[in-house]
C-alpha positions in Angstrom: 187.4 79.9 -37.3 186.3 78.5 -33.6 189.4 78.7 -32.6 190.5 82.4 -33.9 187.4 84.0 -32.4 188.2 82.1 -28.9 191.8 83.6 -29.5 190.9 86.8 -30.4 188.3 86.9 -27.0 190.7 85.7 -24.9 192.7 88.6 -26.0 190.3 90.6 -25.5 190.0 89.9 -21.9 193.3 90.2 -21.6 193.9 93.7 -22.9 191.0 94.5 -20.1 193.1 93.7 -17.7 196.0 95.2 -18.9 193.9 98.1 -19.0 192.5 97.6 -15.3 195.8 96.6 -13.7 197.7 100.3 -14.7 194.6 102.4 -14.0 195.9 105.7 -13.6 197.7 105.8 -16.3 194.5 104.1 -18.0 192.4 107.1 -16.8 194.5 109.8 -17.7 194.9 108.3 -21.4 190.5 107.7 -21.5 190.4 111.2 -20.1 192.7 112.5 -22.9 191.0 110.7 -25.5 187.8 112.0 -24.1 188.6 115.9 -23.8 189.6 115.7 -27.4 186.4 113.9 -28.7 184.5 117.0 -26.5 186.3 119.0 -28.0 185.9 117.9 -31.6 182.2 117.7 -30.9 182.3 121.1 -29.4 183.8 122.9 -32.2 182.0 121.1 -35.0 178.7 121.5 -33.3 178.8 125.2 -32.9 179.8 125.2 -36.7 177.1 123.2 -37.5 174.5 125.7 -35.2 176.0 128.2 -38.1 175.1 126.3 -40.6 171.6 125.8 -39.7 170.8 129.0 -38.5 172.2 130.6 -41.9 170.4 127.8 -43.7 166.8 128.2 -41.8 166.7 131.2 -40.2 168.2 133.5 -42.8 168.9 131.7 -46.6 165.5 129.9 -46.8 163.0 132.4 -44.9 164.8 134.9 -47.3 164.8 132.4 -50.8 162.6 129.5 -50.0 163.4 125.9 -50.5 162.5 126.0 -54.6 162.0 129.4 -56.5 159.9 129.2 -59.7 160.6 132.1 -62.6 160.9 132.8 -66.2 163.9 131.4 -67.7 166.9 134.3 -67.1 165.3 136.2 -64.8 168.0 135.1 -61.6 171.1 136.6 -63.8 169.0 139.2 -66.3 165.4 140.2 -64.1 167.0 143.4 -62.6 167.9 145.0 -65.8 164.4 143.8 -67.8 161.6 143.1 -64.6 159.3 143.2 -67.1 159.7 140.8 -69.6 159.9 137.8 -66.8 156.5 138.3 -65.3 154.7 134.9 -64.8 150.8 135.0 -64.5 149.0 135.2 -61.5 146.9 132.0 -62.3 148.7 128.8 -64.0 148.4 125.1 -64.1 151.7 125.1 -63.0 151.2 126.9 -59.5 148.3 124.5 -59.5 151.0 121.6 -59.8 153.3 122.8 -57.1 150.3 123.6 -54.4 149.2 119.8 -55.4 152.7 118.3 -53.9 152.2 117.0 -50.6 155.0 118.1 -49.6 154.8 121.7 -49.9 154.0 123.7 -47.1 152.8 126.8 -49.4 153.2 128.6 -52.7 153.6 132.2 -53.0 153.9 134.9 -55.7 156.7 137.6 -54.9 157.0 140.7 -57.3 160.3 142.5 -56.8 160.6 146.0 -57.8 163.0 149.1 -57.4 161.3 152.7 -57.5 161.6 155.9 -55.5 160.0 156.2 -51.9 159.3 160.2 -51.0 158.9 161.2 -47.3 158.7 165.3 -47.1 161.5 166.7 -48.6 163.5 163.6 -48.9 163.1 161.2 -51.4 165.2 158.0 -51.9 165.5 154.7 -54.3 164.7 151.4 -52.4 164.4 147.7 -53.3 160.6 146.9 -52.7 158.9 143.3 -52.8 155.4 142.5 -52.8 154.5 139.4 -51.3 151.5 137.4 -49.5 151.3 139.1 -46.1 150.7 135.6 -44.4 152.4 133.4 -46.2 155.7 134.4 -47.9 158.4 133.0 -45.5 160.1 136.0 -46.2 158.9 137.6 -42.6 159.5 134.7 -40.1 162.9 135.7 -39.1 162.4 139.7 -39.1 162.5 141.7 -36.4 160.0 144.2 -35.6 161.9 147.7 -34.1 158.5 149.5 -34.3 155.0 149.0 -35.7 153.5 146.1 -36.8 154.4 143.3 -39.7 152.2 143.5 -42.8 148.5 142.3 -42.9 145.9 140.9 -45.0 143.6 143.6 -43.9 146.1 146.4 -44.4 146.6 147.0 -48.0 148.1 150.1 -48.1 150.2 149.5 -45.1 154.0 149.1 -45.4 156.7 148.2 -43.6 160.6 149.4 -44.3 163.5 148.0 -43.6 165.3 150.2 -40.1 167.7 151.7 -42.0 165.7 153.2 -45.1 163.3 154.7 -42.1 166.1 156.2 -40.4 167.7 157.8 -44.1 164.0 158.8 -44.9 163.4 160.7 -41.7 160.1 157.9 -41.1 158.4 156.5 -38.2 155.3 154.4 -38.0 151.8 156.2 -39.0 153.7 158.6 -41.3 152.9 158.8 -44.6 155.1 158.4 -47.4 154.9 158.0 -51.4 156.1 155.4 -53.9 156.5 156.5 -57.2 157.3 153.9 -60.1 157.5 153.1 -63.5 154.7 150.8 -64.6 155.3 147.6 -67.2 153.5 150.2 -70.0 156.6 152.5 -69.6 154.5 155.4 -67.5 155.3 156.5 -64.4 152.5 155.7 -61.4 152.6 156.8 -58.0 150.7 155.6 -54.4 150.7 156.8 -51.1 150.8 154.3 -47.8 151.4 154.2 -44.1 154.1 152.9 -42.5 153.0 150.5 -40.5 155.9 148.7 -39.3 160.1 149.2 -38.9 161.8 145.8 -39.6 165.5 144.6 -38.9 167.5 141.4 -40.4 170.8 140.6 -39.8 172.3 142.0 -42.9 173.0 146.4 -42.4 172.6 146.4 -46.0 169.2 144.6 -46.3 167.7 147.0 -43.7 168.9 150.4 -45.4 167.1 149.5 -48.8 164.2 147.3 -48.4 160.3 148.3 -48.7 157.5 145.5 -48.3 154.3 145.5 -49.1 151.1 143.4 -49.9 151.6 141.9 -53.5 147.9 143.4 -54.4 148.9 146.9 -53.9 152.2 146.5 -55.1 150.5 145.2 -58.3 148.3 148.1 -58.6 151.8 150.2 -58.3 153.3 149.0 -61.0 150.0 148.3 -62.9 150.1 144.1 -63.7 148.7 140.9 -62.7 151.3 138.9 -62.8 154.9 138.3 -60.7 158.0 137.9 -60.7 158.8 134.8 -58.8 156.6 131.5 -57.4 158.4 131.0 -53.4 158.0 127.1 -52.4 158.4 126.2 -49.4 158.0 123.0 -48.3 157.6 121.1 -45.0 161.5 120.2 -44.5 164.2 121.7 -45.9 165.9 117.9 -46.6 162.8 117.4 -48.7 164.3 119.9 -51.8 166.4 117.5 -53.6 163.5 114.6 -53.8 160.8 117.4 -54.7 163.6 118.9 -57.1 163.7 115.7 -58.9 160.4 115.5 -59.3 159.8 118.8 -60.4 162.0 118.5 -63.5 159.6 115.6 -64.4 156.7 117.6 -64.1 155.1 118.5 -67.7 153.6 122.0 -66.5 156.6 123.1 -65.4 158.4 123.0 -68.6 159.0 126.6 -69.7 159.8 127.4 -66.5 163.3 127.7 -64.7 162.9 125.6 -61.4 166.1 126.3 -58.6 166.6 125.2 -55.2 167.9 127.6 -52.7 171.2 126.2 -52.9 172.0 127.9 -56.2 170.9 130.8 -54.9 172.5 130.8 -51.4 176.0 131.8 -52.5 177.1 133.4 -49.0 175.9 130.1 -47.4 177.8 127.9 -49.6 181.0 129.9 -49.3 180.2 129.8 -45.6 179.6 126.4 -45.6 183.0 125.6 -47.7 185.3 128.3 -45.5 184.0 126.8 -42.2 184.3 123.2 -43.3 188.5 123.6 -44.0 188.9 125.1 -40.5 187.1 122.4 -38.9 189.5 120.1 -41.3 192.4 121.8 -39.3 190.8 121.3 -35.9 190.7 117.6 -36.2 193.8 117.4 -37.9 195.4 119.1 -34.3 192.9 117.2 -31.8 194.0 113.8 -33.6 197.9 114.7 -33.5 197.6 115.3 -29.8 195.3 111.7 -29.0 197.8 110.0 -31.3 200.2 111.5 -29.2 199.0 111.0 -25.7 198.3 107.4 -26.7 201.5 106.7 -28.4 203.2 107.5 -24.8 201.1 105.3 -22.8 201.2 102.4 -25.3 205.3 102.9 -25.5 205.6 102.9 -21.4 203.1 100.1 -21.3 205.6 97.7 -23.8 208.5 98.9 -21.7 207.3 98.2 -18.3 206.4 95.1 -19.8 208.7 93.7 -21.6 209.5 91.0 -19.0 206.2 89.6 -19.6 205.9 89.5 -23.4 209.5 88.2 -23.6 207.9 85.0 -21.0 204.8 84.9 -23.2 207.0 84.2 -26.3 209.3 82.0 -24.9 205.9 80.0 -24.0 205.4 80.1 -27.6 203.1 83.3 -27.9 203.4 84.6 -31.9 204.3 87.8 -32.4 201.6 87.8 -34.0 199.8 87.5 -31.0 200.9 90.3 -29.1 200.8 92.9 -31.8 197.1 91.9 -32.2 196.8 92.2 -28.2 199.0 95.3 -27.8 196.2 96.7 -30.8 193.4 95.7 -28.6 194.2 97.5 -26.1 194.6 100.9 -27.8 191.5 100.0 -29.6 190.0 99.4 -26.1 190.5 102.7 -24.6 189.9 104.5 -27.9 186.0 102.9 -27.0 186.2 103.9 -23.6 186.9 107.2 -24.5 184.9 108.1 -27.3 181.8 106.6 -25.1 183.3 108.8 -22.6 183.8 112.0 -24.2 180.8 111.8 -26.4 178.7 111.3 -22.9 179.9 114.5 -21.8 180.1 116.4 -25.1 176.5 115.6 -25.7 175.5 117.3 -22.5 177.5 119.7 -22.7 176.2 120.5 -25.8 172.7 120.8 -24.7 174.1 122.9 -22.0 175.9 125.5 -23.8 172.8 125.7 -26.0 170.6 126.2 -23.6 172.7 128.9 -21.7 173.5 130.2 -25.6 176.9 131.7 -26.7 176.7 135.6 -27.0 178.2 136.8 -29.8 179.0 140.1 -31.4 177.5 141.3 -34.6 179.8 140.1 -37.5 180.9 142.0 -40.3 178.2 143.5 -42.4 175.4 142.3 -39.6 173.3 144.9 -37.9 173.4 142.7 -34.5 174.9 140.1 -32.7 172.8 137.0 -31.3 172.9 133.9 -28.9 174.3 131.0 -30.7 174.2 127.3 -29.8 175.5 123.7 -30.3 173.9 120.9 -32.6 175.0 117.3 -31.9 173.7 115.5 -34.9 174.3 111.5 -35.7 177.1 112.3 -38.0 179.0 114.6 -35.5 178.7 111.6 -33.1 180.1 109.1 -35.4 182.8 111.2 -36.6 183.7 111.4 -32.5 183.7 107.9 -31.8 185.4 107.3 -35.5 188.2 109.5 -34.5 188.8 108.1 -30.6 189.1 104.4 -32.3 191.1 105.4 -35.7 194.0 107.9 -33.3 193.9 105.1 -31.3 194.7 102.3 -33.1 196.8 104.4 -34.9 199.1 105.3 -31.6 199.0 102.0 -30.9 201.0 100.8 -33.9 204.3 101.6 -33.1 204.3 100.6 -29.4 202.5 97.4 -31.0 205.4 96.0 -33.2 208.2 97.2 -31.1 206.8 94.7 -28.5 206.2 92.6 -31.4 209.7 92.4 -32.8 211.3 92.0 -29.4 214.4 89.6 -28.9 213.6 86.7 -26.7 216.5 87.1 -24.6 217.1 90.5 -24.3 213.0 91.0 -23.0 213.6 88.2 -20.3 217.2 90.1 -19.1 215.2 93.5 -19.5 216.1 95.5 -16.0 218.6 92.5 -14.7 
């Protein structure tokens, strides 16, 4: 064993040399291997910028991290609001607010009526929902007005779109009328206090807020429709959903984590994940490449020497293992190398951000960035070693299987 790890180092030192002694060639092959690991890193990290932004800034502001509801009411509560009304005071919502990891626990009551302005009148999604709480308004943008406030109950904010249909600025007055849960028909008048924008066109031509108090007193109940958790990390949902299923007050209850209910995200997430498949598919065909050549022009120019080193009694082997360590060597070098640079640049590009246009369906564009996570920087240095080791097998048993005589008369 002593002597197979004295072999092996010796080797080692070897293929360092080899490396050293043909530098050019050395550096244009680490710089190869290096511009494709940036790349890589690059590519997967603005993906994964998408991913997280869609995740935190839109799904779960939006959902939450956990939704709490009647059983039914995420594939039947549009057609019978109603019947999946949850109280307004449980042990249950005492159970969630009890987790330590919970950030907060919000009722939301969704509702669609009629919103009158004038002459015009139109139908619009509305929500209720804790003015200060609800995650719901961290990532909107305010084209006018104000966001909604504990100590505004009757003000409310619409989405830019519905304002513009409606005719509505802020401090005009407009009416919602409704049908209540006894089957009459109730009506309130507020203020506009506020013009809001997402990212979504659609979102922003049909969406009303309000406080969840004077929403209640629209639609004439106590109760609502969903319980929002959100909790201090969003990698925190699948330990707090496993306890949640264990949790006796819950039972009755339908529990689901945002990522049932994020099916854009998911189908991002699955789209963007086969392209990036394809990217390093084509950035490890061109390292495997690039190496292959330098490994095949290394055994060629030196085939003089491997055919002396088995004459001397060198097994093949011997020099397969060497010829590997070398193309394992600059694989290092070069993922080291490119992940260096890819990391800064990275935190570059992010800080500069990436300006991009509005994408279909999105009411504006935005500055995106890069994310270098652990996992991006393995998969870097995973695929600078595996191309090149992989490169290197060829070149490796040619020189390998080379006739002792014909590599000593090589270029006589």
């Amino acid at each position: 064993m002593a002597l197979t790890a004295y072999t092996l180092l010796v080797d080692f030192r070897l293929a360092q040399r080899n490396i050293l002694r043909q530098r050019r060639r050395s550096v244009i092959a680490i710089l190869a291997i290096g511009f494709g690991v940036i790349a890589m890193m690059l590519s997967v990290g603005y993906m994964e910028w998408i991913y997280w932004a869609n995740r935190e800034l839109s799904t779960v502001n939006q959902l939450g991290h956990v939704q709490v509801a009647r059983p039914g009411y995420h594939e039947d509560g549009l057609a019978d609001p109603y019947h999946y009304l949850m109280p307004a005071h449980s042990p249950a919502l005492l159970a969630l607010q009890a987790l330590p990891e919970v950030r907060s626990v919000v009722p939301r009551l969704a509702f669609n009526c009629l919103v009158s302005h004038g002459e015009n009148a139109l139908s619009f999604s509305g929500e209720g929902i804790d003015p200060v709480l609800d995650p719901s308004s961290r990532d909107l943008q305010v084209i006018a007005g104000k966001l909604l406030s504990g100590d505004d109950p009757k003000g409310i904010v619409l989405g830019a779109g519905l304002a513009a249909n409606l005719g509505v600025t802020t401090g005009d007055s407009i009416v919602l009328l409704c049908s209540t849960a006894s089957g009459g028909m109730n009506a309130i008048e507020g203020k506009v206090r506020g013009l809001i924008s997402t990212s979504m066109k659609a979102f922003d031509d049909s969406i009303l807020r309000m406080p969840i108090a004077t929403a209640r007193e629209l639609l004439r109940t106590q109760g609502a429709h969903l319980w929002i958790v959100t909790l201090k990390d969003t990698n925190l949902t699948d330990p707090v959903m496993s306890r949640l299923r264990m949790e006796p007050s819950l039972r009755g209850f339908e529990v689901v984590p945002w990522t049932r209910l994020a099916d854009f995200y998911n189908k991002t997430v699955a789209l963007f994940s086969r392209q990036m498949g394809v990217v390093k598919l084509i950035i490890a065909v061109i390292i495997v490449l690039s190496i292959s050549n330098t490994m095949t022009m290394s055994v060629m120019e030196r085939t003089v020497e491997i055919g002396t080193a088995m004459a001397l009694g060198v097994r093949r082997q011997r020099i397969l293992v060497l010829f590997l360590l070398e193309g394992g060597l600059l694989g290092a070098v070069g993922g080291i190398f490119g992940v260096a640079l890819g990391t800064l640049a990275a935190h570059v590009i992010s800080a500069i951000g990436i300006p991009m246009p509005p994408a279909p369906g999105m009411s504006r564009g935005f500055l995106a960035g890069v994310i270098v996570t652990p996992g991006i920087v393995f998969d870097a240095l995973l695929l600078a070693l595996s191309t090149t080791l992989i490169a290197s097998i060829y070149p490796a048993w040619r020189a390998s299987r080379l006739v002792i005589v014909d590599a000593l008369r090589h270029n006589r």
